[in-house]
N, C-alpha and C positions, 0 to 999 in steps of 0.2 A: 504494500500500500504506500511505504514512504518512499516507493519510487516511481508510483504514480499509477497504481490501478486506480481504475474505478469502480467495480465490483469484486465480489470476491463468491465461488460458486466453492460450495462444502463436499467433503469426503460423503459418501452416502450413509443415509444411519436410517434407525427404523425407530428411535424413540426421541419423540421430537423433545420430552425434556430436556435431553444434552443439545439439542439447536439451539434453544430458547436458554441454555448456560452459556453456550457457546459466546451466543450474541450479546448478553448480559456482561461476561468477561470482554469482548473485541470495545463494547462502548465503556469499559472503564477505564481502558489506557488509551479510546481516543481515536478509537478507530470507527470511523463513520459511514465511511460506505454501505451499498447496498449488500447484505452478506443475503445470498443465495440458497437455500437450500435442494439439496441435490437426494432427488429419489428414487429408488430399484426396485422394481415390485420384486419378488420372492418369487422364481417360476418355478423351481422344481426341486426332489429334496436334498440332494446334494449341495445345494446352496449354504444350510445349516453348518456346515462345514468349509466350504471351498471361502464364503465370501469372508467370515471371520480371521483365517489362515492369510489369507491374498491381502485382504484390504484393514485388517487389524482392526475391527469393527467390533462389537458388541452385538447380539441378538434376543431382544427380551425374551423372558420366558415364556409370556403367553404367546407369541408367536413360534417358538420352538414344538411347544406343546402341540399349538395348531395346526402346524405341519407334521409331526409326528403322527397324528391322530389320522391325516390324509391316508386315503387307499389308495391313487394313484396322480400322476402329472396334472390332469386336470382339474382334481379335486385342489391338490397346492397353486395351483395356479389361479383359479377363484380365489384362495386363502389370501393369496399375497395381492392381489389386485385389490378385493377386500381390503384390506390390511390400508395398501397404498391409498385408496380415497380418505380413509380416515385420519391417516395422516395429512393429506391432502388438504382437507376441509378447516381441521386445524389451525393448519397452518395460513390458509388464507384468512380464515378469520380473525387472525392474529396479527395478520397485516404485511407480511412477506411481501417482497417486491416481484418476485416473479416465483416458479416451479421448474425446477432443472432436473429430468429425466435418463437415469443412467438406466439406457433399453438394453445393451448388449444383446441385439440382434432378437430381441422379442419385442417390436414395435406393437405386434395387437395388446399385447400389454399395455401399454401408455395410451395405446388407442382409447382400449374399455374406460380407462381411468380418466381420461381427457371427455370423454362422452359422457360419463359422471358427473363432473364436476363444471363440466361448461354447457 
């Protein structure tokens, strides 16, 4: 930022209280820009694993549970689209400047969630 962003777009996370710390801590030392939040809907269950590993992320519990509980791909994949609007809704009522969608190649994802929420 003190070399001249303008925005700043977030690691992906799925528990928007650490966004809402995040953003709490960037405006205490001053940091003003638009900070972004960046979301992944949850497509399948291997993710529970791969995305904490790869991107040093956290995974609430109730959404671990709720992918565990899935019988198969498309059951997690409603889960985490679920999941994604209500973080979504959230977050915009909370007053976000925009929504920043990490699809990794599952756009109908973002899609269902963009048709939600718009």
């Amino acid at each position: 930022v003190e070399a001249g962003a303008e925005y700043v777009v977030t690691q992906m996370f799925f528990d928007n209280k650490k966004y809402f710390e995040f953003i709490d801590a960037a405006r205490k030392i001053g940091i003003e820009v638009p900070i972004i939040p960046g979301i992944k809907p949850l497509a399948v269950k291997r993710h529970l694993n791969v995305l904490p590993q790869v991107f040093k992320i956290d995974l609430p519990e109730e959404l671990i549970k709720g992918v565990e509980k899935c019988k198969d791909t498309n059951e997690v994949r409603s889960l985490g689209v679920e999941w994604s609007i209500a973080q979504c809704k959230e977050l915009l009522q909370a007053g976000v400047p925009v929504l920043h969608f990490y699809s990794m190649g599952k756009s109908d994802n973002v899609q269902a969630i963009a048709s939600a929420l718009f």
